[in-house]
N, C-alpha and C positions, 0 to 999 in steps of 0.2 A: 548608304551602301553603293547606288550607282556611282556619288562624287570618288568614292573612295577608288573603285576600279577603273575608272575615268583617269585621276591621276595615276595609277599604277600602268596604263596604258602610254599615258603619256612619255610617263620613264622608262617604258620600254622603246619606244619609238625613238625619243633621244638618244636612248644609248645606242641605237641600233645602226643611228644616223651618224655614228661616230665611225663607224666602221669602213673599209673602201670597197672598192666592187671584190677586190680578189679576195677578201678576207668572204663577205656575204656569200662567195660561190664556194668557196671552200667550208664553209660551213654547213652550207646546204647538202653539197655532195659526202660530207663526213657525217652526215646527219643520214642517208640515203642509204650509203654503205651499212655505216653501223646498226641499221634496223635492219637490214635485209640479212647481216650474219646473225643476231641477235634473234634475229625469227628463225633462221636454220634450227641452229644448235639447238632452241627451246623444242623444233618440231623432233629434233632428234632424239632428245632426251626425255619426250612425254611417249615416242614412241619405244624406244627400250623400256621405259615405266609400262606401256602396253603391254609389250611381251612379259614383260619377268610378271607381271598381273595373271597374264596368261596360264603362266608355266605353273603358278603358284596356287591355279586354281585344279590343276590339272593332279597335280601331287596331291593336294589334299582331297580332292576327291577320291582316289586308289588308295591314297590313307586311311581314311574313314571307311569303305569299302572295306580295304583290310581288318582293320581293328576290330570293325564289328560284327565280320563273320567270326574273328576268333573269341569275343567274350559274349557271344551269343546263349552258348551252352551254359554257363555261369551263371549269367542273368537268368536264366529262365531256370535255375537252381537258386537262384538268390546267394549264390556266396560271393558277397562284393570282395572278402578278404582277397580271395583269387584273383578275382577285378581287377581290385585295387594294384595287385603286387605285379600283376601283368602289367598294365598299363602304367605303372611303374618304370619298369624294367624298358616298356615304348620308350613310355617320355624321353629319359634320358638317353636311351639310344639316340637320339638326331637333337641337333639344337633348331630343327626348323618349328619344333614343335612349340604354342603359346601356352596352349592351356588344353585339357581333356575334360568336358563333362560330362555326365551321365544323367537323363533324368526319366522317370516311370512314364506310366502311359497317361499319366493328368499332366506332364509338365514338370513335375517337381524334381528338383536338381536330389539324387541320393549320392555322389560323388562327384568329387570335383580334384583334377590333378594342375597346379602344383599346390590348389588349398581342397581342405575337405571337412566336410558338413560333422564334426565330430561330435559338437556341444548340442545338451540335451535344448529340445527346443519347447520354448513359452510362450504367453501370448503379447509376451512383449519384443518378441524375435522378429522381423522381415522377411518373411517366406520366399525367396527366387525362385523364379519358374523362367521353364521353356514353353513360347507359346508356336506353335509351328502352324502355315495355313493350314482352311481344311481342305481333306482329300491326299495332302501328301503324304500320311501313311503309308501307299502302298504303292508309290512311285520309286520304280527304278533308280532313277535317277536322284542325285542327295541334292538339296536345297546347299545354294552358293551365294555368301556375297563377302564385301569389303566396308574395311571401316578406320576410318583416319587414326592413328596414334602419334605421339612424339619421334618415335623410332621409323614410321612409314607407315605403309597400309596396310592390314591385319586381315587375312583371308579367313572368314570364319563357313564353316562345312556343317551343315547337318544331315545325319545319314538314322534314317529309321533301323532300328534294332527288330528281324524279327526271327522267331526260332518255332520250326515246326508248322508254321502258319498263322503263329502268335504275335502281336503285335508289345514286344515288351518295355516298348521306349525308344527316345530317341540320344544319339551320341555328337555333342559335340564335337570338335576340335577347333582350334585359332592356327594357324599357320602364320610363321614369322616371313615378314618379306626378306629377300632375299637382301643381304649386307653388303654383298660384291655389288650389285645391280645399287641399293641405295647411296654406296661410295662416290663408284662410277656417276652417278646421276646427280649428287649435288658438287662432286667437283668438278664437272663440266658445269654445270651454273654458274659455278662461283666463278671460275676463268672466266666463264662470257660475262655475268657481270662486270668482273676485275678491268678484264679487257675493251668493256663500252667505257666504264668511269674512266679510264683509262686514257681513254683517243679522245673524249669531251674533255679533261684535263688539259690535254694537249691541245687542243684548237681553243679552249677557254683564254688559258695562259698567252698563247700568241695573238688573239685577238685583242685582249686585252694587252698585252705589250707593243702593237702594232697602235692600239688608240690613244696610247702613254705618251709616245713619241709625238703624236699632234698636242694634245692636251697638255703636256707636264709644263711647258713653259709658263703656260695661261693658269693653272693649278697652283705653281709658285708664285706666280704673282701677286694671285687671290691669298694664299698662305702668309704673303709677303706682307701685301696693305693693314690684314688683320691685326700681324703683330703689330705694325706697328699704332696701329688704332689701341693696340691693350700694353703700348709704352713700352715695349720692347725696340729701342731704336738700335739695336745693335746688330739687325737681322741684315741680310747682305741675299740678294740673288746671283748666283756664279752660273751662269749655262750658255756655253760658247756658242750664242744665236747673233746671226749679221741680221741687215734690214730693218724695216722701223719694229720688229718685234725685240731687237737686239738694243736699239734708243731706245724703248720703252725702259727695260729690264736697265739700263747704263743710267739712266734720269730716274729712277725708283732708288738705288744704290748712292745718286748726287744729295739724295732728296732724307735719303734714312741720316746719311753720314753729317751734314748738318743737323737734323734734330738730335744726332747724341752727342755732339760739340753743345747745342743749348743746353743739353739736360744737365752736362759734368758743370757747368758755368754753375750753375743754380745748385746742385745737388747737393751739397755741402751748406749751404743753408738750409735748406726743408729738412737734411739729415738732421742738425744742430737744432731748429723747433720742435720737431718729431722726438726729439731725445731725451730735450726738454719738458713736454706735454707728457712722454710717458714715464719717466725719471717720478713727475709731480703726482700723476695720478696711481704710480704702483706705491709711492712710498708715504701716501696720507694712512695713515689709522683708522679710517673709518671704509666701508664698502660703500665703491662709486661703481653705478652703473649707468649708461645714455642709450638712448632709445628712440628711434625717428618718431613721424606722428603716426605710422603704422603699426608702432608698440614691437620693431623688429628691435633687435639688440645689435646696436653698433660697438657697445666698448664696454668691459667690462674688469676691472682691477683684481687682482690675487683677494683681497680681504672679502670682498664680493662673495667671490667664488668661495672659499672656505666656509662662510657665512652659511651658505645653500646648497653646501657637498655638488658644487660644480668642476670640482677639479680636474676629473677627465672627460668637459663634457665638450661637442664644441658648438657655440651658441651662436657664434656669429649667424644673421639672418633669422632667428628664432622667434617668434611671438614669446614675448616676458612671460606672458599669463598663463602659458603652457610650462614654463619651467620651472616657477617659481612654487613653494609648498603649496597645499590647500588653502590654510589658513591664509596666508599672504594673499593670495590670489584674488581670493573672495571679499577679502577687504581693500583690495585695493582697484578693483576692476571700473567700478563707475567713475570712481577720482580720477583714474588715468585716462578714460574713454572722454571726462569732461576737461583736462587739460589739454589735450588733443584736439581739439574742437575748440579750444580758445575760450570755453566755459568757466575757466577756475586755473588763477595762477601758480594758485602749489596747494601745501596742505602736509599735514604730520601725522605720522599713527605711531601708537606702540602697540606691540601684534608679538603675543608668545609663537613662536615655533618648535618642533619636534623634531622635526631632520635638518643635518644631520644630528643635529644632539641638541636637548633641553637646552632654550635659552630663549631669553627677550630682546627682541630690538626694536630699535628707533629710527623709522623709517621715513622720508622726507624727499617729496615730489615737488620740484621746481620746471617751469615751462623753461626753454632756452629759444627767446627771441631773433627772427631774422630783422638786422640792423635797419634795413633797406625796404621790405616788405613790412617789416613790425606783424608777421605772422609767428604762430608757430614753428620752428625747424626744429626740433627734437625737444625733448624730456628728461632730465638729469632727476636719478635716485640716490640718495645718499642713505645709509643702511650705518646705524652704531647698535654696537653690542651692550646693552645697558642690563645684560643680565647681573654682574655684580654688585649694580648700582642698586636692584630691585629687592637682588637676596637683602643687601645692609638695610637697608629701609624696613622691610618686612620684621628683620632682626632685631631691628631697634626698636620697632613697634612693637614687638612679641615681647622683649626684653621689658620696654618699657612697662606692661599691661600686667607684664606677671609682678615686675616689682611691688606695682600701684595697687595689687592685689594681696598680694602677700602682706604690704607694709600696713592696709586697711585692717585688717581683721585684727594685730594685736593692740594697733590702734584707738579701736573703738569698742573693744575689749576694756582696756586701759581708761579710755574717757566715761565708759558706763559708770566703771565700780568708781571711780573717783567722784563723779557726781552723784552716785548714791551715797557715797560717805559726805557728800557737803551738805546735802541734801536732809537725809534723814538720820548725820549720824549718832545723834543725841538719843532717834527713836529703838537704834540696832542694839544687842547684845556685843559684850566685849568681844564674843567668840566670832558673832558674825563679820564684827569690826576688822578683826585681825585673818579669818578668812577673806575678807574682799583685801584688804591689801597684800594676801601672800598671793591672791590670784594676779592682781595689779603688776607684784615684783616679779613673778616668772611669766605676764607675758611682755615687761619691760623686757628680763632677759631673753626673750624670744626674738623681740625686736631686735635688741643689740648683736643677736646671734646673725639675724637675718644680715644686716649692715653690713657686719666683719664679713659676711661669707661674697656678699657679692660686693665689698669692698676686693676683696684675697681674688676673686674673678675677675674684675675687671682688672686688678694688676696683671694677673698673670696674661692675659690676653694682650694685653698691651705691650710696648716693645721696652718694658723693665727691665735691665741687664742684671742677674742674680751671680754673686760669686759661686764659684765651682771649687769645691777643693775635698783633701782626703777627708771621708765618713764614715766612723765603725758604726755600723750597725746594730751591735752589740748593746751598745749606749742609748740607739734612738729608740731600742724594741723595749729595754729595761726602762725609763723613761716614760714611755708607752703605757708598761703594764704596772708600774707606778701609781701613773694617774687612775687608771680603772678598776685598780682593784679593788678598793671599796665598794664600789657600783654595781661592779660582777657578782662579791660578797655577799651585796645586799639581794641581789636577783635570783641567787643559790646556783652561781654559772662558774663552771669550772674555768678560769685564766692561764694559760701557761706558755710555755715556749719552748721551740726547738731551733737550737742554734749548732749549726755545724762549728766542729773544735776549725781553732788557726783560719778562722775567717779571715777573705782580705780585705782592706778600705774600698770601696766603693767611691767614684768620681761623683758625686753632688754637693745638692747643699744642705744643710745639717735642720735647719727648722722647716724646710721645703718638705724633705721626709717622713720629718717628725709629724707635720699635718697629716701629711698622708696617711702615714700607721694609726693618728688619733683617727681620723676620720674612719679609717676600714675600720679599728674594731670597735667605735662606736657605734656604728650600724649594725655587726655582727651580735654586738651584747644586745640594742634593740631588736633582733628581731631574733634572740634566741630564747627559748621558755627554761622556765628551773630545771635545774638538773642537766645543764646542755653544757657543752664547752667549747670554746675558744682558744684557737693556739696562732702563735703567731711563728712563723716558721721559715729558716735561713740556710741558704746552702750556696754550696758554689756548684755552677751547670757548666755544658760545653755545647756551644748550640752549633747546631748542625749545619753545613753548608749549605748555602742556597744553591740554586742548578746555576749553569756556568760560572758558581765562583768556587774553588779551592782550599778558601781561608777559613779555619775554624777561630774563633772566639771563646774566651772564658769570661763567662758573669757571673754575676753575683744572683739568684734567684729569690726573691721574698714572695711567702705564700701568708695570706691571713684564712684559716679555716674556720668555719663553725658548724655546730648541729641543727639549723634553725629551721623555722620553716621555710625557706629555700624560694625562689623565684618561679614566673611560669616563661616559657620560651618565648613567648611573648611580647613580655615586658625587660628580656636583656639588654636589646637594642637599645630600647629607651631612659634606661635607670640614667646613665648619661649624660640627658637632655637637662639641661637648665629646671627648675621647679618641677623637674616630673617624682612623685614618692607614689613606691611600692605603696605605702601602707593604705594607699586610699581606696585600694581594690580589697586587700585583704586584712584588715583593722584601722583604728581611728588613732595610730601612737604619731607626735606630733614631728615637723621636720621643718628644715627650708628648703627639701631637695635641691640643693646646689654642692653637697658635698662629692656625690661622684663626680659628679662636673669637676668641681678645683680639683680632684685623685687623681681624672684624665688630664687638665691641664700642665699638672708639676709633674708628670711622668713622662709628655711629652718636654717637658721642658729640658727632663733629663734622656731626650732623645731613646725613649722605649713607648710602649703600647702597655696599657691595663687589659688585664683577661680574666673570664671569669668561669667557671664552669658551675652549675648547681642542678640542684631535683630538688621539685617540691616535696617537702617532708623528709628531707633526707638532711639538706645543707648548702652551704653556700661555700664555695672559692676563689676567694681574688689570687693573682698572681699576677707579678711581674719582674722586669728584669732589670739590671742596672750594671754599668761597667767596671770594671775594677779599675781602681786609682793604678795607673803609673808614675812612679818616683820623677822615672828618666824623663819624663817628659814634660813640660812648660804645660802651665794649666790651658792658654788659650789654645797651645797644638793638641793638646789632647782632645779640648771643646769641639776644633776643626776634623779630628781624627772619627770624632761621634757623629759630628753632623754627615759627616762622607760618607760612614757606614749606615747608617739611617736613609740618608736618598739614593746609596745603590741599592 
């Protein structure tokens, strides 16, 4: 603390030293005057604040004096109404009046003007009182004093009430200071205020314009070297000074104008590597960032930034480890503190992150060598996005595990019964004979069912080109109900169809479809019980505008219904999924779960979505949509024409 006012001393006395004798004495004498009027006026205006104190005390005591020889009679009848409506009528006669109390002979306020005690009182109410010294009962003279408010000072009077010889209480009043007296009294402050800032303004200013004219050369000068210390050679001092102050500022001017002749010489090269260096490092693919050995952030690339939602941050000078996610930070924190230190010359992580958005990357710490020192000079991170790399991998795995699963069970299925028939088939009945091979031949065709479906999967995921051409519908639904209706027959499920009249051709492809209809209402017949039905059902929609676009659409809609026992909201998202089957939640009927899988794949293929809506116990709905064939147009513009409306 003393260092501290030590130097602030010091800076006063400097700056004070700047000053000439005539500026110091004028100072002094403006400093001399300005208190002496400064003390007047304050002496003046606390004394008008005397008086009107005075005056104010004097009113309110012939006030109260007044008032309470006339509600004297009242009170000692107890009719406050009269009281009340009197002093009333006071109050508002004068605006000098604050407030009128009234309280008995313990103190307790029974009126109060401009508020009053009307609400009944509990023991959870605040009791106010008046406590008056003792002995003033029966003084003459009313108790007087003052008390600060916002507005000014509040003359408050109390004057004993007595009637007949009776002591029946005492009377309030507050008296307003007077408003003329408080005008008058703080605009003469504020003037004399106004008026010292005022004349210190003016001596501040010229003093300080008087210390300008020594200093300002030396000032520039000082302004001058710095720039050009921070590569600003184009800075110039102009101030019409002779003597060696004037060769100083002339040799400062010889001195810049040469070093920005060097800089233009050169500049045009550092521009050309600078352009180059950032040209390379904005336009690699991968996030590069460098880092001194203090782990501050010298450079940081666009893919970088994206990577770590830095885009409007600014990082220059920042410790890495404060910027970077949690997760990053925390695994990366000893590896960089040990590169830095010349402990460990690189090092690789892969590290999930969550902001800005789910993803993996490939993270990779190299030290950056001084040539000359062979120490440390900075840290290069290099950051790739291996999030798709992780999904395919994982996908392939998943894929891989469900295939090797699925294709096991009909498998060794198939190997049991056949090595019981080699086994003991001499010892088996004919019947049993011929039951292990029908169980053998349908879980062969289990198998083969399995094959073709994620055979039909993997094409359609793959980049297969399928012709596109006109498809009645008509054809592929009759077709459809063809195949199952024996099946339905045999189940006691009702099969039928609703086909809107003068259907139009639809833009796909014709056995793409026909999978699709087999597929929906082969799931629909399994999972509907006797007595249930199935409709396969065709109409032409008009689908509604999306917000900002205008353009309405005509399609073709296909619903497949049934009455089955229906889905849980649960399990919609997933029916979808590669190998996922309902029925393994709610019965044991057999499947390769990949059929909604290929339903979503060929409906995307005809650039639409699969939807479903159902209730448990109630039914099941697929729906979806498809484009109508136009003549006029070339199969592959039309193909372009879907794909456009599909990604707006």
């Amino acid at each position: 603390m003393l260092a501290m006012f030590d130097n602030l001393r010091d800076i006063i006395r400097h700056w004070w030293m700047e000053f000439t004798l005539q500026t110091k004495l004028m100072g002094a004498a403006t400093l001399a005057v300005s208190l002496i009027v400064s003390g007047l006026t304050f002496w003046a205006v606390n004394t008008i604040q005397v008086d009107a104190r005075v005056n104010d005390t004097r009113f309110g005591r012939d006030l109260g004096l007044l008032l309470a020889a006339n509600i004297a009679p009242q009170l000692a009848e107890n009719d406050l109404t009269t009281v009340a409506r009197f002093s009333n009528r006071f109050y508002h006669s004068t605006s000098s009046l604050r407030y009128i109390l009234y309280a008995d002979d313990t103190g307790s306020i029974r009126l109060g003007i401009p508020f009053s005690e009307s609400e009944v009182q509990n023991s959870l109410m605040i009791e106010r009182r008046i406590h008056l010294p003792e002995g003033s009962r029966n003084r003459d003279i009313p108790l007087v004093r003052q008390h600060q408010t916002p507005e000014g000072i509040v003359t408050d009077v109390f004057v004993p009430i007595e009637h007949e010889g009776k002591f029946l209480g005492t009377l309030a009043i507050g008296i307003n200071p007077n408003p003329t007296v408080v005008a008058s009294s703080g605009l003469t402050r504020d003037v004399t205020i106004a008026v010292f800032v005022s004349i210190w303004v003016m001596v501040i200013l010229g003093a300080v314009f008087n210390a300008l004219q020594i200093t300002k050369p030396i000032k520039e000068l000082l302004s001058g070297v710095k720039n050009i210390a921070a590569g600003n050679f184009k800075q110039r001092i102009d101030l019409p000074l002779g003597g060696e102050l004037g060769e100083l500022i002339g040799s400062f001017n010889i001195m810049a104008e040469k070093l920005e002749i060097f800089e233009e010489q050169n500049i045009d090269e550092l521009t050309a590597e600078k352009a180059k260096l950032e040209t390379l490092v904005t336009t690699i693919a991968d996030g590069a960032i460098l880092i001194d050995n203090n782990l501050q952030i010298v450079l940081v690339n666009p893919n970088a930034r994206r990577f770590f939602g830095w885009d409007h941050l600014d990082l220059d000078g920042k410790n890495v480890l404060h910027v970077l996610p949690s997760s990053v930070s925390a695994e990366l924190t000893r590896p960089l503190y040990q590169v830095a230190a010349g402990k460990l010359d690189g090092e690789e992580f892969r590290i999930a992150i969550n902001h800005p958005a789910q993803r993996t990357v490939r993270i990779a710490i190299t030290n950056v060598l001084d040539p000359v020192k062979e120490s440390v000079r900075a840290i290069a991170m290099t950051v790739q996005d291996i999030t798709r790399e992780v999904e395919l991998n994982e996908a392939k795995s998943q894929f891989i595990s469900n295939v090797s699963h699925e294709l096991r069970t009909p498998l060794f299925n198939i190997k049991s019964f056949i090595e019981t028939l080699h086994e003991y088939g001499d010892e088996l009945s004919k019947e049993e004979r011929s039951e292990f091979l029908d169980t053998a031949n349908r879980e062969t065709d289990r198998l083969t069912r399995l094959v073709n479906d994620v055979l039909d999967l993997s094409k359609l995921e793959s980049s297969h080109t399928y012709l596109f051409d006109a498809v009645e519908l008509d054809r592929s639904i009759e077709q459809t109900l063809r195949t199952y209706q024996l099946n339905a027959k045999d189940k006691g499920i009702e099969l039928c169809q609703d086909i809107a009249p003068e259907l139009p051709s639809i833009l796909g492809n014709y056995d793409l479809i026909l999978q699709v209809l087999a597929n929906l209402v082969g799931n629909a017949l399994k999972f509907t019980k006797a007595d249930g039905k199935v409709t396969i059902r065709a109409y032409q929609a008009v689908l509604t505008p999306e917000e900002g676009d205008d353009i309405t659409s005509d399609v073709v809609r296909v619903e497949v219904i049934d009455t089955g026992i229906g889905i849980d909201p649960e399990d919609r998202e997933a029916i979808f999924d590669r190998f996922f089957r309902v029925e393994n939640r709610v019965h044991t009927l057999e499947g390769t779960g990949l059929g909604l899988s290929i339903v979503q794949n060929i409906i995307e293929k005809h650039h639409s979505q699969i939807h479903i809506i159902s209730a448990v116990g109630v039914g099941t709905t697929f729906w979806f949509d498809l484009a109508i064939y136009q003549p006029q147009l070339h199969q592959v513009d039309a193909l372009q024409l879907a794909s456009a409306n599909l990604d707006k």
